[in-house]
C-alpha positions as a Python dict, from the first residue, in 0.01 Angstrom:
ca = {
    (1, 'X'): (0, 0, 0),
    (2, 'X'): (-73, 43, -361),
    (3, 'X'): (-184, 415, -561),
    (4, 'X'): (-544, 273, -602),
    (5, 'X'): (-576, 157, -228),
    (6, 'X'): (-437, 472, -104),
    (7, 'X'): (-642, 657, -363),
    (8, 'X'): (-965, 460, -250),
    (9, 'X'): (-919, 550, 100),
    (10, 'X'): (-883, 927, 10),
    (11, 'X'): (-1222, 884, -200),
    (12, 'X'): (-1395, 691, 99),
    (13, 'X'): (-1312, 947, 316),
    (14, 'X'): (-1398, 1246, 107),
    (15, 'X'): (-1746, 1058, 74),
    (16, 'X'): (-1804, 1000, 456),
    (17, 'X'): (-1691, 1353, 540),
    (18, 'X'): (-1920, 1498, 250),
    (19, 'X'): (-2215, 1273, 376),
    (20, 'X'): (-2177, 1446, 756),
    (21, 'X'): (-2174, 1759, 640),
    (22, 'X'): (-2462, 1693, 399),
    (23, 'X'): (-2631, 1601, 751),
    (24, 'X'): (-2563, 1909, 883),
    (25, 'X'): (-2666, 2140, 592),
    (26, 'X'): (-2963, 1917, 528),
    (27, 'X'): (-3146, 1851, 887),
    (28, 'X'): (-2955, 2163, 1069),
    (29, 'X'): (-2994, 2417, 798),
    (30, 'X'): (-3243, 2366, 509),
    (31, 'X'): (-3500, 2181, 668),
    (32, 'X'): (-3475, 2125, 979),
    (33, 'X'): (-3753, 1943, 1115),
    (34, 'X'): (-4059, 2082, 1271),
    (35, 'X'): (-4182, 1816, 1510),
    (36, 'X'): (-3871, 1693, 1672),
    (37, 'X'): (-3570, 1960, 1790),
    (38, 'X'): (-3299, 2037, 1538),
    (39, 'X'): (-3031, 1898, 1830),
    (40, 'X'): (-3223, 1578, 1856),
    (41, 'X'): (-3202, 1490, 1478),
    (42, 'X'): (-2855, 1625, 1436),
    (43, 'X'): (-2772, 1388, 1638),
    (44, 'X'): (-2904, 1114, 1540),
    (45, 'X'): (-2777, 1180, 1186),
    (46, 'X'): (-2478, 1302, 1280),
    (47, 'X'): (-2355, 1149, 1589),
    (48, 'X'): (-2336, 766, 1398),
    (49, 'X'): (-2137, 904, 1133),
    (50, 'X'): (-1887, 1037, 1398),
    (51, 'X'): (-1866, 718, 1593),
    (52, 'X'): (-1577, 574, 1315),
    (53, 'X'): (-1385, 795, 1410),
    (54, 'X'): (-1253, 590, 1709),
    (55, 'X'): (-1105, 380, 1452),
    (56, 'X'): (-948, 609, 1200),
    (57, 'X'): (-620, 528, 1284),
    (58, 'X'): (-698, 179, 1072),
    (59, 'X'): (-855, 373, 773),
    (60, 'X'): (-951, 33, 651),
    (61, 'X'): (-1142, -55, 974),
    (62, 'X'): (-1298, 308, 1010),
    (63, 'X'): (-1443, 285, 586),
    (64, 'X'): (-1573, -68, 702),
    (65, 'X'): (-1804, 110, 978),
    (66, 'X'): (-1899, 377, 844),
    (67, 'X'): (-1987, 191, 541),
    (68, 'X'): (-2218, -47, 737),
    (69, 'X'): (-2387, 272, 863),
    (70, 'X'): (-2439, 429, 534),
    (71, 'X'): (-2701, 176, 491),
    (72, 'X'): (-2908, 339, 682),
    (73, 'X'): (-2833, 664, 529),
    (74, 'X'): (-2890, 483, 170),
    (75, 'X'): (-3235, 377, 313),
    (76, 'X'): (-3297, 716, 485),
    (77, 'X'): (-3199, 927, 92),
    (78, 'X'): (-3438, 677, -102),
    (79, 'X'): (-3708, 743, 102),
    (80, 'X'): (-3686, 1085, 93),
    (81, 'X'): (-3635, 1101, -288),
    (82, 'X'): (-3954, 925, -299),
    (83, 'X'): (-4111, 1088, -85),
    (84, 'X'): (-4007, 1496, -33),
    (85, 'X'): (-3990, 1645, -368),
    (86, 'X'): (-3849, 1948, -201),
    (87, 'X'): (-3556, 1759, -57),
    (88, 'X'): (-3517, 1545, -371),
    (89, 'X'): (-3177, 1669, -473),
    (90, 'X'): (-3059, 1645, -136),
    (91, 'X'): (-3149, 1303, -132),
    (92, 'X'): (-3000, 1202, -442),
    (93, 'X'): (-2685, 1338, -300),
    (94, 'X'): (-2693, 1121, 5),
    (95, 'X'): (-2778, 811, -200),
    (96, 'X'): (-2454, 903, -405),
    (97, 'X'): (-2221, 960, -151),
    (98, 'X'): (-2312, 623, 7),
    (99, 'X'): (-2305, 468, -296),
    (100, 'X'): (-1948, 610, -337),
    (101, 'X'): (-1834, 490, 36),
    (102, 'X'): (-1981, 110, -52),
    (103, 'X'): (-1823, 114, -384),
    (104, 'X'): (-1510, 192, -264),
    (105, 'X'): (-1559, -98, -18),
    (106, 'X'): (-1598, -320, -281),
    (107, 'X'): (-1306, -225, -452),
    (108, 'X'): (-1110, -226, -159),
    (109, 'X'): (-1159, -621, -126),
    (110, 'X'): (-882, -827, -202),
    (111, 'X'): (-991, -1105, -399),
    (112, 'X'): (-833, -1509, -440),
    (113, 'X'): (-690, -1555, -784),
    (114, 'X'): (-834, -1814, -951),
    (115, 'X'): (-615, -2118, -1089),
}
């Protein structure tokens, strides 16, 4: 494994753990949500981002997963940015730190040389 693979990982990971605790701060502490009960959105923010887990002994595999889920998470911060000026800079957070973990998908792709 080369230093930027290894170093891509380490970034991937520091983005997926930042963007589960953002999660918790966010819909357990800040603002948690009025209609619905804290426990019941905490999980279904958190609980997703958790589910890689099962496959973090193959970093590779685990970034793959939990960078198909930060779609929805990508989704979920535009909308809010758009939408909750209040929660604005949370959002933008969230939209960054999934924009990290698909970026360092991207990078992590091994490409054909062409001839």
């Amino acid at each position: 494994m080369t230093a930027s693979v290894t170093t891509n990982y380490r970034v991937g990971l520091l983005a997926w753990a930042a963007l589960t605790v953002l999660q918790l701060v966010w819909h357990g502490w800040l603002f948690p949500a009025q209609t619905m009960p804290p426990a019941l959105v905490l999980a279904i923010t958190v609980v997703p981002l958790l589910l890689p887990l099962l496959a973090v002994r193959d970093v590779r595999r685990a970034l793959l997963w939990v960078g198909i889920l930060s779609l929805f998470y990508f989704c979920h911060g535009v909308s809010e940015a758009w939408s909750a000026p209040g929660e604005r800079w949370l959002a933008w957070l969230e939209i960054g730190f999934t924009l990290t973990l698909i970026g360092v998908l991207g990078a992590g792709v091994k490409r054909r040389r062409s001839v």
